[in-house]
N, C-alpha and C positions, 0 to 999 in steps of 0.2 A: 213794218216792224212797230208794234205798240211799245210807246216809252211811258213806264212805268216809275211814280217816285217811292218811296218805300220808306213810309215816317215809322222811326224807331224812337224809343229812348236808350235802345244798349244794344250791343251788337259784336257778338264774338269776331276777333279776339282784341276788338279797341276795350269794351266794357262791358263786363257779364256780373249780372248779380241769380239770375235764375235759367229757365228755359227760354225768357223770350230770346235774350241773349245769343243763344245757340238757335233758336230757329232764325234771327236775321243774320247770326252769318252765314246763315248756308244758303237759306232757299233764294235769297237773290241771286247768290251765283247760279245756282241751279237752274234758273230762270232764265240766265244770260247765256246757258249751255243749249236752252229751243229757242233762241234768235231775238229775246226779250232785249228792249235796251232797259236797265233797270238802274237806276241812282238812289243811293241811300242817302237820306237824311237825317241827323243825329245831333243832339248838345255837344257843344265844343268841350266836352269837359277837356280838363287837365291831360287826363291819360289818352287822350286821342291825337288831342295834338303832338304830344309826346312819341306815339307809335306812328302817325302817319307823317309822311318826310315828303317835302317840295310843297305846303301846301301854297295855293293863290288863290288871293280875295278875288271874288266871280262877281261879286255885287255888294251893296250896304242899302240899307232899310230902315226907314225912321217910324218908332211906334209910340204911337200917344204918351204910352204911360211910363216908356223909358226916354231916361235923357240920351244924349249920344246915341249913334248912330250904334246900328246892330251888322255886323261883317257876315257876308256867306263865306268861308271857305272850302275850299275843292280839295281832295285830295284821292286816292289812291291806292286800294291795300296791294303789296308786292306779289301775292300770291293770288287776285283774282283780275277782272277784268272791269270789275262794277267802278264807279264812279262815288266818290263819297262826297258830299255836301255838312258841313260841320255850323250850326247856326251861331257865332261868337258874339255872345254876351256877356262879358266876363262878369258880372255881379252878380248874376244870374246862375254862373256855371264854373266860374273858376272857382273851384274852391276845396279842400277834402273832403274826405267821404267817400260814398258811394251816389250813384242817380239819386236818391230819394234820401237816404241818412248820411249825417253830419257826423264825426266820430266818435260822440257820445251813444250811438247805437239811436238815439230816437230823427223823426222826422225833419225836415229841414219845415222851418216856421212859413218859410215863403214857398212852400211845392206849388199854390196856387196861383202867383204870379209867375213862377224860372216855367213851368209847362202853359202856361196860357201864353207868355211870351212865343217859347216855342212854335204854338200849334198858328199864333198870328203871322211870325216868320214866314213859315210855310203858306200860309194864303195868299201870303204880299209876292210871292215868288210868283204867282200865278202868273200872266202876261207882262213879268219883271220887263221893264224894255232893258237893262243890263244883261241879260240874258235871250241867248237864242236857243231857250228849249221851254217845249211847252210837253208838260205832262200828257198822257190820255186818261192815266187813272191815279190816283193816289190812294196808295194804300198804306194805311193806320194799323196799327198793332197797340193795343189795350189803351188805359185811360190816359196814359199821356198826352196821349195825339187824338182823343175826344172833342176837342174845342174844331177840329179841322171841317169835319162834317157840317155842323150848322152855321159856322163863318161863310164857306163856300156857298152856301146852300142859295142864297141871294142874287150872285154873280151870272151872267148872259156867258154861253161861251166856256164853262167851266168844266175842271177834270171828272170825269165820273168819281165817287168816290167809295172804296170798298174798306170794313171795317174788322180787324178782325179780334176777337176776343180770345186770350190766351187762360186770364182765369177770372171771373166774375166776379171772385170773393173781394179782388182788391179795383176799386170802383172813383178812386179820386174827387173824394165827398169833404165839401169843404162849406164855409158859413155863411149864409147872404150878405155878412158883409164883407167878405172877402170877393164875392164875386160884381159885388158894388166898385170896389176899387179895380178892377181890371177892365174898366171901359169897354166892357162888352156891349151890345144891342140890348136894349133894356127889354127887346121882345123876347131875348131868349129867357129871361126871369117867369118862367112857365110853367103848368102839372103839364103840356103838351111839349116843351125843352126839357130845359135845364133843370127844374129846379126838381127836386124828390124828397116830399115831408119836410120840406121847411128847407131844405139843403141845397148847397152847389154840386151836382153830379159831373164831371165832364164825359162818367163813360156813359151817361144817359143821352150826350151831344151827338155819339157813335151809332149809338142803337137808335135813334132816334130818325136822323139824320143822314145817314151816308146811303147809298144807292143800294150795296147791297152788305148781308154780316157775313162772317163764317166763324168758325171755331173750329179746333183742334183736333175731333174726334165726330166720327156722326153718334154716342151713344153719348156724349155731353150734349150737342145741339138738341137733340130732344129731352136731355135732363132737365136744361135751361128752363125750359117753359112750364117747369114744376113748381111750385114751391117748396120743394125740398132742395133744390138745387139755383131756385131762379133770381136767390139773393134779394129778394123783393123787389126785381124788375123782370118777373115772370110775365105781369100781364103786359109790361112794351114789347117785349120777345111776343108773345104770342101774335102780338098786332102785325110783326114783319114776319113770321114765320115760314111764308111763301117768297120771303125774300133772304133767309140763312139757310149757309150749306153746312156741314160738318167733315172739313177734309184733315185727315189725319197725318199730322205731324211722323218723319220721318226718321231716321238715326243717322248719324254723321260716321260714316263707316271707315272716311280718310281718320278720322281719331279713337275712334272706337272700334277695331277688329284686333283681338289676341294675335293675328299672324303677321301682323307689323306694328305693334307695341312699344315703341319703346323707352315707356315706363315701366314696364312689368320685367321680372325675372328671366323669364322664358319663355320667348314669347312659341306659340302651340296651334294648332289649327285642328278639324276632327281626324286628318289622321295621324298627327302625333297627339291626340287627347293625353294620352300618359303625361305630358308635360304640364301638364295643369298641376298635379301633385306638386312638382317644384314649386311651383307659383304659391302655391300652400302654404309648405314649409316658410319661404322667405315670409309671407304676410305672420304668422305664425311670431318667426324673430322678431319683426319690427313691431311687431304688439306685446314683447315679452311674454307671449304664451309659451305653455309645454307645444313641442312643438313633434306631431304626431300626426302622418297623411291622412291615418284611420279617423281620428276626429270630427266628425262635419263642422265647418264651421258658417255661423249663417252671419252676414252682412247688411247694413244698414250704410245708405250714404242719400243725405237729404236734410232739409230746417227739422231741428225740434221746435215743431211746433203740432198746435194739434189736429188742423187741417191732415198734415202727415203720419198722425197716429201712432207717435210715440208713446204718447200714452200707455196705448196697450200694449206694445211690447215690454216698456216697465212693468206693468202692475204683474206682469208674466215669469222675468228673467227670473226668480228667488225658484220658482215652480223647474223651469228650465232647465237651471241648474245643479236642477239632481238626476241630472242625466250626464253621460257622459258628451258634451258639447260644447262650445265656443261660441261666443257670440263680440261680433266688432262694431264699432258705431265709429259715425267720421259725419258730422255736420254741428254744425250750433244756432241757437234760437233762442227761446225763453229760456229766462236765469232760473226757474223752477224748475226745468228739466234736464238743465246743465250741471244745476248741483245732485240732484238727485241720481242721474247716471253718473256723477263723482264718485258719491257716496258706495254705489252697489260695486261696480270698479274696483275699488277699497277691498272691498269686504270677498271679492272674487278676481282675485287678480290673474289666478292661471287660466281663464274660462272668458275673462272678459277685456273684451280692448277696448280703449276711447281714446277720441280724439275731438278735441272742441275746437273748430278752426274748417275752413274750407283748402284740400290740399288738393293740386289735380293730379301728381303721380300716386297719392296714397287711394286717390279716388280709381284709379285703373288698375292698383293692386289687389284694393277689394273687390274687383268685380273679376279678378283674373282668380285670383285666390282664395276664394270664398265659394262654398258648396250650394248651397241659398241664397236668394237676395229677398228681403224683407222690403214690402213696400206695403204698407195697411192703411191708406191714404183715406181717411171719409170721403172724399172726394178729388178726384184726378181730371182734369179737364183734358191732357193725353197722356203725360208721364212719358220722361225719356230713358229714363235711369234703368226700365227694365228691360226696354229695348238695347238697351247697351247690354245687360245680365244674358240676354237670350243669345246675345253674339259670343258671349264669354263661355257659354257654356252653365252658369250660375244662374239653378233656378229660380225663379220669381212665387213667390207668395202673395197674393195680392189681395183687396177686396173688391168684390165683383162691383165695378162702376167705372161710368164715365170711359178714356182712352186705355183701362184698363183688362175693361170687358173687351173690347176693341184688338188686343193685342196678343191676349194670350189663350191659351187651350187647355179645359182644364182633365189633369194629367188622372182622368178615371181609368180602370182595367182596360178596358177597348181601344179609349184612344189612345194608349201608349204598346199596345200591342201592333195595332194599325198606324204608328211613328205619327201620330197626329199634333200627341200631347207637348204640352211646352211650359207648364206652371200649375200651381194649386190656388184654387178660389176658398175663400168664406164669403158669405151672404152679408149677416151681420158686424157692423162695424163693433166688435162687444172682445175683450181680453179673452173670453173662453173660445168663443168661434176663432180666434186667430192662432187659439193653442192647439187646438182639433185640427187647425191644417197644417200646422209644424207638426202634430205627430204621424199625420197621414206622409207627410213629405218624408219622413226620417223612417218610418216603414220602408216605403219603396227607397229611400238609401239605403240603409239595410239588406238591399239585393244587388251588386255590383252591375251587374249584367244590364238589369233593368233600369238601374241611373243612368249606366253609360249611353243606352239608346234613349234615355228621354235627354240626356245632355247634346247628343248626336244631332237630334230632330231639333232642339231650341238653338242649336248655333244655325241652322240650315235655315233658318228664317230669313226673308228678306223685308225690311223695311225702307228702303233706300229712298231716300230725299228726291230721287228722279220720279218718282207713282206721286208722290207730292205736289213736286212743281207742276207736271203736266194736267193735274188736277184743277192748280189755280190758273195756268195757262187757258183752258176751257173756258173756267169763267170768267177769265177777264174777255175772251171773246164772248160769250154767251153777256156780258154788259153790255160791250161796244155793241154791237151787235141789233140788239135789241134798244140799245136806246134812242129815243125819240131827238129828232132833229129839231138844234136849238134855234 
């Protein structure tokens, strides 16, 4: 049985601020459902210790640059089998906020020492003699746990290490003199390490360094190596290229299926589809819309920001709404976009809902009750939010890239005659290419019959986190495996 350690910084449901969040709470379990032994490891923040009960210090760890001693704690989620490992620092970690922001909304001043402390944690566990468990592999998830790869990378006897990139764009870029102060190896101050244009990279440590990459989607893995996509570490990507997979992120179906909901209204399956209507109406109430089955209403639940392409459905809604239509929004981000969806709100209150705040029941109401899901992302590394739409019944609009392309079917004559189709593509990331597939979607609404078999066929999707696991299962063999006797 290969024991697997699984370096997070967040992890449903101790600490979620995005998607990596939800891919570490599942795929480890999922992992541990084909015989994996798999151990998470995560910042002791506040809310962890909080949600996990019995924990015991397993071991303590002296690091250079912190005084006092740094506690492993062990604990336990109730509803799985995995093992959690919690590294307490409290100067470090105890603190408000979220992982990365303080609750003034900006960055925490030290992210570059509270994650480099981390990623040291984790190396010193290595042959801990407090501990009778030795990894085989350690696997990293984005720049947090960046520092883990080239720490290791020195050591006789060490875990393979697999790296995986959830989104490039956010890369843990910090100043040479910040990475002066963290008593790192003066060799990783490198254009072949660490360093990138004068800078401290830690996901440069990842890609760099670890045994083998993956990512999220195989049409991101190869976007990567673009320069439209490769974030300006296109040519290190290229250099490992034979060494990243692209396995695609899965949907959590224990939280996300309309036939055991219960957030939603009424909860529906494809054959009582008719109960979706209800799920309408109620969304309908809670937005103070007119509230009218006939309606389509289209959906939005995601950051404003502009990676997610809010943009363009602003620069759109005034156009929109001289149609007879609804449109919802439920996420927050930039305070230009927060006001600005205020303001049109205002000025369209029967047509338009908002909500600035992240909510998980109003987040499974939109997806239940809503006829569309908008997602016009510039770039999506896999996107889960439409995988959840597809389960709901609630088409996805999308722009053709990345885990997007990856996901959906786009909903032309044929393939929705031949039950193929599952969503609407645009090409260009531009306000008019996103309005041309809102009017082609609301055409085919316009025909009852022909919605209801493309809504039939996008719930009938299976994306399930099992085709996932056994994915990374493969390649954790296909490492062991193949790796060279130390």
């Amino acid at each position: 049985m290969y024991k697997i350690l699984f370096a997070t910084s967040e992890a449903y449901p101790l600490i979620k601020t995005g998607g990596l969040g939800d891919v570490a709470g599942i795929l480890p379990a999922e992992l541990a459902h084909l015989g994996l032994e798999v151990t998470i490891i995560l910042p002791a923040y506040p809310a962890c210790k909080t949600h996990l009960k019995y924990l015991t210090e397993i071991a303590s760890l002296q690091i250079p640059s912190v005084s006092g001693l740094i506690r492993i704690l062990k604990g336990r989620l109730p509803e799985g089998s995995n093992s959690i490992w919690l590294v307490d620092s409290p100067i470090h970690f105890d603190r408000p906020g979220n992982p990365y922001l303080g609750e003034n909304g900006q960055d925490w001043p030290d992210n570059a020492a509270r994650f480099a402390v981390f990623c040291q944690a984790i190396t010193q566990l290595v042959n801990h003699p407090e501990l009778n468990w030795q990894p085989d592999i350690i696997h990293c998830n984005d720049w947090q746990t960046g520092l883990v790869p080239p720490l290791l990378a020195p050591l006789s006897n060490r875990p393979a290490t697999l790296f995986t990139i959830h989104n490039l764009a956010y890369q843990g870029l910090f100043s040479r003199q910040q990475f002066e102060t963290l008593d790192l190896p003066p060799y990783l101050w490198s254009s072949s390490a660490l360093e990138f244009y004068d800078q401290f990279s830690f996901i440069k440590g990842g890609l760099v360094f670890a045994d083998w990459l993956t990512t999220v989607s195989p049409t991101y893995a190869q976007g990567i190596l673009t320069p439209e996509f490769g974030c300006g570490l296109e040519g290190v990507l290229r250099k490992r290229a034979d060494h990243l997979t692209g396995i695609l992120n899965g949907a959590d179906y224990q939280r996300w299926d309309p036939v055991h909901d219960s957030f939603i209204k009424k909860p529906y399956s494809k054959a009582t589809w008719h109960h979706k209507a209800l799920n309408k109406l109620a969304l309908q109430h809670q937005y103070g819309l007119l509230e009218d089955k006939t309606i389509p209403i289209l959906g939005f639940v995601g950051r404003l920001v502009e990676q997610k392409g809010i943009d363009l459905i602003i620069d759109i809604l005034p156009k929109l709404f001289s149609n007879k239509i609804q449109v919802v929004f439920l996420g927050e981000g930039h305070k230009s976009y927060q006001n600005t969806l205020q303001k049109i709100a205002r000025d369209y209150p029967r047509q338009m809902g908002l909500s600035i705040s992240y909510n998980e029941q109003l987040a499974h109401s939109i997806q239940a009750g809503a006829d569309i899901f908008l997602m016009p992302s510039r770039f999506e590394p896999c996107g889960l939010t439409q995988l959840y739409a597809l389960r709901y019944g609630t088409i996805p609009i999308v722009h053709r890239t990345g885990g997007l392309s990856d996901t959906i079917v786009e909903a032309t004559e044929e393939n929705i005659q031949q039950e193929l189709a599952t969503g609407f593509f645009f090409e260009e990331p531009s306000p008019s290419a996103l309005f041309t597939a809102i009017q082609k979607a609301l055409t085919v609404y316009a025909q009852p019959d022909q919605w209801r078999e493309l809504a039939l066929t996008a719930m009938g999707q299976n994306f399930s986190w099992r085709t996932s696991a056994k994915a990374y299962y493969n390649l954790y063999h296909q490492m062991l495996s193949n790796r060279p006797t130390q």
